[in-house]
C-alpha positions as CSV (number, residue, x, y, z in Angstrom):
1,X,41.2,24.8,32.4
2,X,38.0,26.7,33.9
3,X,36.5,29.0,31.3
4,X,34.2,30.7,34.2
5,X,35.0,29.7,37.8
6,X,32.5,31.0,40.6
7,X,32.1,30.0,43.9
8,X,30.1,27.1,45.0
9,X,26.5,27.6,45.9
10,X,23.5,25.6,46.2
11,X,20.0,25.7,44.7
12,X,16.9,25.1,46.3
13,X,13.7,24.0,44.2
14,X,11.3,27.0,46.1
15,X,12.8,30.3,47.5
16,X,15.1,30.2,51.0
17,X,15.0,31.8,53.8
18,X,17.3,34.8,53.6
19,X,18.5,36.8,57.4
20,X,20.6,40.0,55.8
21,X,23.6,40.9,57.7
22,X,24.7,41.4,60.8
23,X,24.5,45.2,60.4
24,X,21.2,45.3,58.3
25,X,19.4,42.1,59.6
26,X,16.0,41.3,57.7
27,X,13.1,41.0,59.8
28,X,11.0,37.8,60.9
29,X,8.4,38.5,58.3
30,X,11.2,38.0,55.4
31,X,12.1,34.2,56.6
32,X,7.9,33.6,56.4
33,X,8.2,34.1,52.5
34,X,10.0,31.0,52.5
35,X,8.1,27.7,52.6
36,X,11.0,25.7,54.6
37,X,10.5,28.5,57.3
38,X,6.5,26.9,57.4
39,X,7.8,23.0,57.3
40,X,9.6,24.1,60.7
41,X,6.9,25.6,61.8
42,X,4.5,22.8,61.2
43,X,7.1,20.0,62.8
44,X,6.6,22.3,65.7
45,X,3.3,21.1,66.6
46,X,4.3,17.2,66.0
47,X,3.9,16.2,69.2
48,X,5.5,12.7,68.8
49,X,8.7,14.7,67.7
50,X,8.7,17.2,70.4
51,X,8.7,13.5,72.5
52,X,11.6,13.0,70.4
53,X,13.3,16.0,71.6
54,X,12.8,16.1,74.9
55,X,14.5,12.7,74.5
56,X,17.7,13.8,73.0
57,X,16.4,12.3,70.2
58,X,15.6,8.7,71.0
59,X,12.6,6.6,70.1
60,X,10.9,5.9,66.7
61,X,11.9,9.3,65.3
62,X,14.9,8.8,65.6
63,X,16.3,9.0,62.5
64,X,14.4,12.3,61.6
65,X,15.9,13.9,64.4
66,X,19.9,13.1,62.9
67,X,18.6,15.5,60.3
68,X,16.3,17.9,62.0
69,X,17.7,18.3,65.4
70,X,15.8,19.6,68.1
71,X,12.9,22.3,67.1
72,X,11.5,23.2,70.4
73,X,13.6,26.9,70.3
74,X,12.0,29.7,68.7
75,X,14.3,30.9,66.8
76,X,14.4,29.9,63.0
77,X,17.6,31.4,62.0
78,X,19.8,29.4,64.3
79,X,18.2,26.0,63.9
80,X,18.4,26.7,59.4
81,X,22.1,27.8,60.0
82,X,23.3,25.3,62.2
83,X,25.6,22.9,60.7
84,X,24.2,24.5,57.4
85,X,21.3,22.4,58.1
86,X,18.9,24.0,55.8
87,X,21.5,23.4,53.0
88,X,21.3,19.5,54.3
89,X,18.2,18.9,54.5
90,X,16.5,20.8,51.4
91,X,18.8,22.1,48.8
92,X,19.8,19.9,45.6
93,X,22.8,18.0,45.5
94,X,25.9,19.1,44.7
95,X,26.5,19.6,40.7
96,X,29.2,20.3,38.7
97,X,29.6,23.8,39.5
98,X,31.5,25.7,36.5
99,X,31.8,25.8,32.7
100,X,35.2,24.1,31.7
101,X,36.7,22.8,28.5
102,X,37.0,18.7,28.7
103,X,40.5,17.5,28.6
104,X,39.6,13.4,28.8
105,X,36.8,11.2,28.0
106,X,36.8,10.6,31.8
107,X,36.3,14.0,32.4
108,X,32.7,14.1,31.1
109,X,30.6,14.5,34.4
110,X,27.9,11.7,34.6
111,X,25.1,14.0,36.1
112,X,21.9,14.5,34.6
113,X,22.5,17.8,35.3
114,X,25.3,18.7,32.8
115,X,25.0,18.7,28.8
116,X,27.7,17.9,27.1
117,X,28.1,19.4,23.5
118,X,31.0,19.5,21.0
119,X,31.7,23.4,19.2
120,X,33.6,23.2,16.2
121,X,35.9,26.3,16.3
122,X,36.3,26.8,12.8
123,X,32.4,28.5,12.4
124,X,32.3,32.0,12.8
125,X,31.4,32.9,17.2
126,X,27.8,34.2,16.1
127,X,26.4,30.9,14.8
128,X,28.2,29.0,17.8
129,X,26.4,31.5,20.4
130,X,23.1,31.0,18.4
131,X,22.7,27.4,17.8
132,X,24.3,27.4,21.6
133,X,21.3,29.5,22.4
134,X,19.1,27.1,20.7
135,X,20.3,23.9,22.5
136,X,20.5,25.1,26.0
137,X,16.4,26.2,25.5
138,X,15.9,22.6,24.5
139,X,17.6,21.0,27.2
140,X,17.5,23.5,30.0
141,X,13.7,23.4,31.7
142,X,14.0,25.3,34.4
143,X,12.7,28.8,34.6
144,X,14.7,31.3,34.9
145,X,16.4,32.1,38.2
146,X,14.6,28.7,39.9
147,X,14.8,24.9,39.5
148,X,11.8,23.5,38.9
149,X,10.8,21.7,42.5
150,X,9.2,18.5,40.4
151,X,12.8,17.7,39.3
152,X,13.9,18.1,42.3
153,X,16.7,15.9,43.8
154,X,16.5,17.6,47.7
155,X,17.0,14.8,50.6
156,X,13.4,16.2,51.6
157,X,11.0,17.3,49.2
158,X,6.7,18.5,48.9
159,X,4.2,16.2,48.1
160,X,2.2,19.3,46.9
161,X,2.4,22.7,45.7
162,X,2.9,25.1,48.6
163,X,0.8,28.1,49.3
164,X,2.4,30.1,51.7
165,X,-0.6,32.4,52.5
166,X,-2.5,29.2,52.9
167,X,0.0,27.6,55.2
168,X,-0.1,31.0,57.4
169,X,-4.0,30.9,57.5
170,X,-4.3,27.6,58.2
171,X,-1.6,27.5,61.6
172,X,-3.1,30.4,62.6
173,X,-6.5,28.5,63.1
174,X,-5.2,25.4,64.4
175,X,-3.3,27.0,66.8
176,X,-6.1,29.8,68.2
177,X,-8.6,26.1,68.3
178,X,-5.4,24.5,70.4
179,X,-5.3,27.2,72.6
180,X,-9.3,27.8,72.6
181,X,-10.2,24.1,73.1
182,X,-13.2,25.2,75.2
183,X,-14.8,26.9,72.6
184,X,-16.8,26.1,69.6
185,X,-16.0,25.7,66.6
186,X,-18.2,28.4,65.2
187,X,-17.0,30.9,67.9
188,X,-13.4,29.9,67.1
189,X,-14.2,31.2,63.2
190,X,-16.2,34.1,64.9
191,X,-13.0,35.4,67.2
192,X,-10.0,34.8,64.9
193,X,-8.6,38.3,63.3
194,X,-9.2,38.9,60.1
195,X,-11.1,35.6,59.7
196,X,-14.4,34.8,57.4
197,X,-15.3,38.6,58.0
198,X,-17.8,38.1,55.3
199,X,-19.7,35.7,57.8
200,X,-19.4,37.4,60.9
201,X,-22.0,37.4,63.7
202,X,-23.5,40.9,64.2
203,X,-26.0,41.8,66.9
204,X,-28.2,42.8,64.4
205,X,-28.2,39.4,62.4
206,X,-31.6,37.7,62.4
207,X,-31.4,34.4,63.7
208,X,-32.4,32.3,60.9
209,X,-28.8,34.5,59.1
210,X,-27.1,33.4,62.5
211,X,-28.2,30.1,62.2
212,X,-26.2,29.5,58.5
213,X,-23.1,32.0,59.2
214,X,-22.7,29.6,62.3
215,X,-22.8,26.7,60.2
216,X,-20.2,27.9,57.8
217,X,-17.8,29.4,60.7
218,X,-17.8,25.7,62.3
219,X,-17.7,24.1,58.6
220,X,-14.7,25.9,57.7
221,X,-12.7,26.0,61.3
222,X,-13.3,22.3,60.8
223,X,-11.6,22.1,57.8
224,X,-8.5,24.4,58.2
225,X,-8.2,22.3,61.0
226,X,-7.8,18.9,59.4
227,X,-6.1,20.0,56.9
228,X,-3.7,21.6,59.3
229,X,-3.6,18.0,61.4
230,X,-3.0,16.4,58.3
231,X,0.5,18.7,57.8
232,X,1.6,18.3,61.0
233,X,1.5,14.9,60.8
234,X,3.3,14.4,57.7
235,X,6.4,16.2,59.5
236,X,6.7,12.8,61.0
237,X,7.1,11.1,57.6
238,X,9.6,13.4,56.9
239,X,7.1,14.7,54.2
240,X,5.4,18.0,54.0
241,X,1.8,18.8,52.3
């Protein structure tokens, strides 16, 4: 019988994107504090999967597209709840789910994700809760509230740590230099909001200063934008970072 029964959920190695409810929905800014919302985001841009979807999926991506479906849309929350595809494509697998007393050998689940222990009910409940206690910190690794992503058993996983900051920063320059194409590079860095403010041409700059703060603008638009190339591309792989 089920000492504690709770209903199912799912775990996912790095925080989800969470919508509120229909009453009190949350606001777009809530879903970017998730890094699946950024994976999306980045498959965006592939441009040999947007082929794919304006294919109905055919062609070499195929097989990506069974599990990510067509991301041309704007709007996040219907392509992560569809079909519960979020759940699909990035939360662990299914695990035993409650606490229960064993009735058979064949009972014992075989996951790696269970520990199976034997409690003598003849000691008194205090040492049984403490050398519980004791156990579970031994063989329990994941902090508190999360699953550590490096043990993660998700269909699709990060090569890397995420940095969602980073990720925001860098799609915002890759897609100003997409749109800006005629532009330098240095007067990409020089025009972006908020951007390398530090190193930003002023009037009154003399031009040997103008000289090296264009240098750096171009160095560093260069950069976010191969790194940012390099991330869409891996979308493709079905990889991220």
């Amino acid at each position: 019988m089920d000492i504690k029964k709770r209903p199912f959920q799912r775990h996912f190695p790095y925080q989800h994107p969470t919508f509120g409810t229909k009453n009190r929905p949350k606001p777009e800014s809530a879903w970017k504090k998730s890094v699946y919302y950024w994976w999306w985001a980045y498959l965006k841009r592939n441009a040999e999967y947007v082929a794919c979807c304006d294919s109905a999926g055919s062609g070499k991506l195929a097989d990506l597209y069974a599990d990510f479906g067509d991301v041309r849309g704007d709007d996040f929350k219907a392509w992560w709840s569809e079909d519960i595809r979020g759940v699909k494509l990035f939360a662990e697998p299914r695990a035993e789910d409650s606490v229960r007393i064993i009735q058979a050998a064949q009972d014992i689940a075989g996951d790696i994700d269970t520990l199976t222990i034997n409690i003598p009910l003849n000691l008194p409940k205090k040492f049984i809760l403490k050398r519980f206690s004791e156990l579970l910190a031994i063989h329990h690794k994941g902090e508190r509230g999360r699953q550590l992503a490096k043990q993660s058993n998700a269909k699709y996983q990060f090569v890397g740590q995420p940095n969602l900051e980073g990720l925001k920063l860098t799609l915002e320059v890759y897609d100003f230099w997409l749109a800006n194409s005629d532009m330098k590079l240095w007067e990409i860095g020089n025009s972006i909001p908020k951007f390398m403010l530090a190193h930003r041409i002023r009037p009154t700059d003399p031009n040997s200063e103008i000289k090296d703060k264009k240098n750096i603008l171009a160095a560093t638009v260069s950069r976010y934008v191969r790194k940012a190339k390099g991330y869409v591309a891996s979308t493709g792989d079905g990889r991220f970072l």
